[in-house]
C-alpha positions as CSV (number, residue, x, y, z in Angstrom):
1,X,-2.0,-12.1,0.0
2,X,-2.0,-9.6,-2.7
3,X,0.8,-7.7,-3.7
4,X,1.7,-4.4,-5.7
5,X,3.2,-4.8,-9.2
6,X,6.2,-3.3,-7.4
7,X,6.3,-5.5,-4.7
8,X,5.9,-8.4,-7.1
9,X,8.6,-7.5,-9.0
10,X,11.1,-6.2,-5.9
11,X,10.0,-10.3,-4.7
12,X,11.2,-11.8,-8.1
13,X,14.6,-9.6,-8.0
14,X,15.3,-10.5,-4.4
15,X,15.3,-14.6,-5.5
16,X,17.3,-13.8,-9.0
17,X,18.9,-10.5,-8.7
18,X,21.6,-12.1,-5.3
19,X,22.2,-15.0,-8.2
20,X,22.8,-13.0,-11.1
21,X,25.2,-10.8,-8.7
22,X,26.9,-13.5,-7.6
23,X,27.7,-15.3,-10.9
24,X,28.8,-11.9,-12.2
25,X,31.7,-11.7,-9.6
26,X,33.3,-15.1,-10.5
27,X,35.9,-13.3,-11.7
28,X,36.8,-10.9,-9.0
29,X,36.5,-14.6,-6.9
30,X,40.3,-15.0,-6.8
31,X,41.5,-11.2,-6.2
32,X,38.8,-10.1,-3.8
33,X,38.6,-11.5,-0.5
34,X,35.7,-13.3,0.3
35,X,34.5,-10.4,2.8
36,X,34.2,-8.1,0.0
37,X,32.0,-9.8,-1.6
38,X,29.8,-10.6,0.7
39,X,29.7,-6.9,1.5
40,X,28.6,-6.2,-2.5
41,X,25.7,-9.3,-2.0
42,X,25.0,-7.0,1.0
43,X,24.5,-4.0,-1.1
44,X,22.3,-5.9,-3.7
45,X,20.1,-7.0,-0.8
46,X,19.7,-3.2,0.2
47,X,18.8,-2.3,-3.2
48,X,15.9,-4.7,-3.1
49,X,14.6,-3.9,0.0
50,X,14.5,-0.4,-0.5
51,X,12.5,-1.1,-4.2
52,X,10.2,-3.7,-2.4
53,X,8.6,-5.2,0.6
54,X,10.0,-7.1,3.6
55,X,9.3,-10.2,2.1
56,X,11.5,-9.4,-0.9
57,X,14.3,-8.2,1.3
58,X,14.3,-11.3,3.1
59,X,14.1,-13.3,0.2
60,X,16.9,-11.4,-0.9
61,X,18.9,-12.2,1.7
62,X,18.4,-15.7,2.2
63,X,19.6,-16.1,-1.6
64,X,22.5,-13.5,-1.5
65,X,23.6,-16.3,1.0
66,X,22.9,-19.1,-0.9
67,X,25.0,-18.0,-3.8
68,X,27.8,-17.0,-2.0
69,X,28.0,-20.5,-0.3
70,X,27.6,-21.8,-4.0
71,X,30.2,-19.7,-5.7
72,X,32.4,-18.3,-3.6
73,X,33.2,-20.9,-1.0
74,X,35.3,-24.0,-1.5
75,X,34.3,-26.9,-2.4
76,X,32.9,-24.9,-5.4
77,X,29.6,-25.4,-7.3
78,X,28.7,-26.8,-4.2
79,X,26.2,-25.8,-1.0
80,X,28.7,-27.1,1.4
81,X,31.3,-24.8,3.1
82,X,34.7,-26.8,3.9
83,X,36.7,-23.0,5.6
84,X,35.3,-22.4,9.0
85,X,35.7,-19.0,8.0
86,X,33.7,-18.9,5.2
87,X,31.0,-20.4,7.0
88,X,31.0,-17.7,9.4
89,X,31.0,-15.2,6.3
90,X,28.0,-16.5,4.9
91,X,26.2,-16.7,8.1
92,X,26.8,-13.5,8.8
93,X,26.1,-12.0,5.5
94,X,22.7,-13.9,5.9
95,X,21.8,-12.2,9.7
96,X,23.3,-8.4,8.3
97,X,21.3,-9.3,5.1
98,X,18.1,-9.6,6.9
99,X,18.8,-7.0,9.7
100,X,19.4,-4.4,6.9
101,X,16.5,-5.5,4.7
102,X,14.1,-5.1,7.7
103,X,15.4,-1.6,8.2
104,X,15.4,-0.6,4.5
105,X,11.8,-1.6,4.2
106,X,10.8,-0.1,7.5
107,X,11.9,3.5,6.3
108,X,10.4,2.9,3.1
109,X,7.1,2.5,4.9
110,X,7.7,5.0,7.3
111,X,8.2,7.3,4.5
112,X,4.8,6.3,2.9
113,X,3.2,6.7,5.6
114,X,4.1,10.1,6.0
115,X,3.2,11.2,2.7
116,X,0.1,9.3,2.4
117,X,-0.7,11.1,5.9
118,X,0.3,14.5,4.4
119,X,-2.1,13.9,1.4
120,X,-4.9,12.7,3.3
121,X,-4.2,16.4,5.7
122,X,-4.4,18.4,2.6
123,X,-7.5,16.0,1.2
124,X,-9.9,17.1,4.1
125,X,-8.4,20.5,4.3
126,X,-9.0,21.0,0.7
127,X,-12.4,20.1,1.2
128,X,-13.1,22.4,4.4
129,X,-12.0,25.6,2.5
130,X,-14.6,24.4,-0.6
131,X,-16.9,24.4,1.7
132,X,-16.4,27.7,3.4
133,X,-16.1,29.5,0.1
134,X,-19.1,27.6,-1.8
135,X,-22.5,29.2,-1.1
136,X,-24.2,25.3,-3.2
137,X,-23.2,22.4,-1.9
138,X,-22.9,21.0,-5.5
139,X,-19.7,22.0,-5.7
140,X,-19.0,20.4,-2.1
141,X,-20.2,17.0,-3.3
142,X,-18.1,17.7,-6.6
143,X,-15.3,18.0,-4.5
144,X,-15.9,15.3,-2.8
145,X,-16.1,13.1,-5.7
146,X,-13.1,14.1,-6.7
147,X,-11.2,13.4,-3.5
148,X,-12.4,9.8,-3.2
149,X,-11.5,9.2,-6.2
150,X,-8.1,10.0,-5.7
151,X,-7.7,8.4,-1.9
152,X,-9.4,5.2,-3.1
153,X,-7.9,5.0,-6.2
154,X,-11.6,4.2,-8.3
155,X,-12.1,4.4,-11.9
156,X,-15.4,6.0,-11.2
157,X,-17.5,7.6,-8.4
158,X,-20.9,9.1,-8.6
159,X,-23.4,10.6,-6.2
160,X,-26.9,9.9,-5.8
161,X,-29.2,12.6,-3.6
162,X,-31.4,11.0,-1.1
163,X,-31.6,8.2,-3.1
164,X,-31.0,4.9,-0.8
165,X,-32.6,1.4,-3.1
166,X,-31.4,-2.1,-3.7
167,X,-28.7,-3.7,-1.2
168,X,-24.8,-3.1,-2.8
169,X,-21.2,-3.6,-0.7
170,X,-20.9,-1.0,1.7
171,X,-17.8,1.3,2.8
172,X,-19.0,1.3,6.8
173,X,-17.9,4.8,9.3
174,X,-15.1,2.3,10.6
175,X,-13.8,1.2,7.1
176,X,-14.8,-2.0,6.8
177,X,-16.9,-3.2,3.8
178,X,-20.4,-5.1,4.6
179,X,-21.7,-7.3,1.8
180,X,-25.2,-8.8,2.1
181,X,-25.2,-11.9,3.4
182,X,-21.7,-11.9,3.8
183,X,-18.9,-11.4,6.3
184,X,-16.2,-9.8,4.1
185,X,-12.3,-9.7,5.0
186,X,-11.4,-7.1,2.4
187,X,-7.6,-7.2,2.8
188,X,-8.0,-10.9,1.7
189,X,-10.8,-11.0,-0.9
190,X,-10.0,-7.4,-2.6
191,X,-12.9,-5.0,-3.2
192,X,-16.1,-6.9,-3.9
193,X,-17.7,-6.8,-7.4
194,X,-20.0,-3.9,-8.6
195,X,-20.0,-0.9,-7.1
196,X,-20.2,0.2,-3.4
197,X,-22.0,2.7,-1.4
198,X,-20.1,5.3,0.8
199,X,-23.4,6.8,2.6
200,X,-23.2,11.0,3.6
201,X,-25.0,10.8,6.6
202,X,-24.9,13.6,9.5
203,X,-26.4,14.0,12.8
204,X,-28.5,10.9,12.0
205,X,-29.5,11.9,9.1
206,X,-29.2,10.7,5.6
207,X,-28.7,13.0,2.7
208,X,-26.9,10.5,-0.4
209,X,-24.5,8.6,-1.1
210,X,-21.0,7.9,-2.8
211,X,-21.2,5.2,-5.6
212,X,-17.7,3.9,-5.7
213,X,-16.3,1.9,-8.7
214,X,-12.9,0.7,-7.9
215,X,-10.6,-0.1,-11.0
216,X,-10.6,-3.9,-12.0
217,X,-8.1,-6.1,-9.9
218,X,-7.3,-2.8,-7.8
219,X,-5.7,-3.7,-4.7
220,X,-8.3,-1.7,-1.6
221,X,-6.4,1.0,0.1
222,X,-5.0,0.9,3.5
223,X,-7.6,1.5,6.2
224,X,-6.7,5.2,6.7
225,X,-7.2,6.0,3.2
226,X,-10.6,4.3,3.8
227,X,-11.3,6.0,7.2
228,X,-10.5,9.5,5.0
229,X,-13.0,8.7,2.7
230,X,-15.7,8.3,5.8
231,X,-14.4,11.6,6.6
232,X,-14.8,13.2,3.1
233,X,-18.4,11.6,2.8
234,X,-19.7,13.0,5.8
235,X,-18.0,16.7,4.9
236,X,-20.6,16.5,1.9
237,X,-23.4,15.2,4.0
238,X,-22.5,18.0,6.2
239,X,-23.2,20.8,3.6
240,X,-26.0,19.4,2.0
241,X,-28.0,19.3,5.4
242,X,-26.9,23.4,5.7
243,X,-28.9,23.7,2.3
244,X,-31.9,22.0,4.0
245,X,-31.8,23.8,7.5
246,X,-31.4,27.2,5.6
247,X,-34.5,26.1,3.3
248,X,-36.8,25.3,6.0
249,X,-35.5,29.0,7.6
250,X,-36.7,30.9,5.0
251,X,-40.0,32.8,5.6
């Protein structure tokens, strides 16, 4: 599974930041009730969900109630719980720990969701009033290039008219990538080396195509950002088979 560099991080903070917490409070460990501290492990646990994934929440709390057992609860320095009561604290700072990092992390996605959705609106909007206002579809494909480059997050992207040689990855109408020869799980593998061909086709027929060069080690987009990028593609193909219709019109 790959992993963001904030996700990686918000994974390594919800195994060491619950500890660090935890240690910090020794002192507080004889003049705050045992509750209350549970409830501050709780709020670390929060905090790292709402900077990572649901992995890192969990992981969070899972130690948040580890270190509480091992600090807080007699005997101490120890992972065995001798109050009945405490045992019950740390259980249940465990199940609210995971409860609340679930939620945290779900409205984080939620969120993401609706601005990646936002941004993808504007994306094909953006493009559809280009292409209104443009009398050369240059500037469509221009557009164009710039958009993808921005949904798919590549270092590079180039267009090639009519031009369809040699055999490279693909970016297929249902977002899926097609290597020769291979069946390619792109959420597992990544992005497959070289560049990749996003193909502007409409009404069958095939005017260029998108050269995509994602950024070394870049983690592939979410399949809506791809599905956009189908989108985008066939907005180009769309005015540069307007040029050839109106060409073959004139007298």
């Amino acid at each position: 599974m790959r992993f963001s560099v904030r996700d990686t991080v918000a994974i390594v903070a919800g195994a060491l930041v619950p500890f660090a917490t935890a240690a910090a409070l020794l002192p507080l460990r004889a003049s705050v009730t045992h509750t209350n501290l549970a409830l501050l492990l709780v709020v670390v646990v929060v905090a790292v969900s709402a900077l990572g994934n649901r992995l890192a929440g969990a992981l969070a709390a899972v130690s948040a109630a580890v270190w509480f057992d091992f600090f807080h609860t007699e005997p101490y320095q120890s992972f065995h719980i001798q109050d009945r009561a405490d045992a019950e604290t740390a259980v249940l700072l465990l199940v609210v720990g995971l409860i609340v990092s679930q939620l945290a992390a779900r409205g984080r996605t939620l969120k993401r969701v609706a601005v990646m959705d936002a941004s993808h609106l504007e994306r094909l909007h953006g493009t559809t009033r280009v292409a209104r206002a443009s009398t050369s579809s240059d500037d469509v494909v221009q557009q164009v290039r710039q958009e993808l480059t921005e949904a798919l997050e590549l270092r590079a992207c180039r267009f090639e008219y009519g031009v369809l040689t040699g055999r490279p990855p693909r970016l297929e109408a249902d977002g899926s990538v097609t290597v020769p020869g291979w069946i390619w799980d792109l959420e597992r593998q990544g992005w497959p080396d070289g560049e990749i061909e996003l193909r502007a086709v409409v009404h069958g027929r095939y005017q260029g195509r998108f050269m995509l060069t994602p950024a070394a080690g870049a983690v592939p987009p979410p399949l809506e950002s791809r599905l956009v990028a189908v989108d985008l593609a066939a907005q180009a193909a769309a005015a540069l088979d307007d040029d050839v219709v109106s060409a073959d019109r004139r007298p």
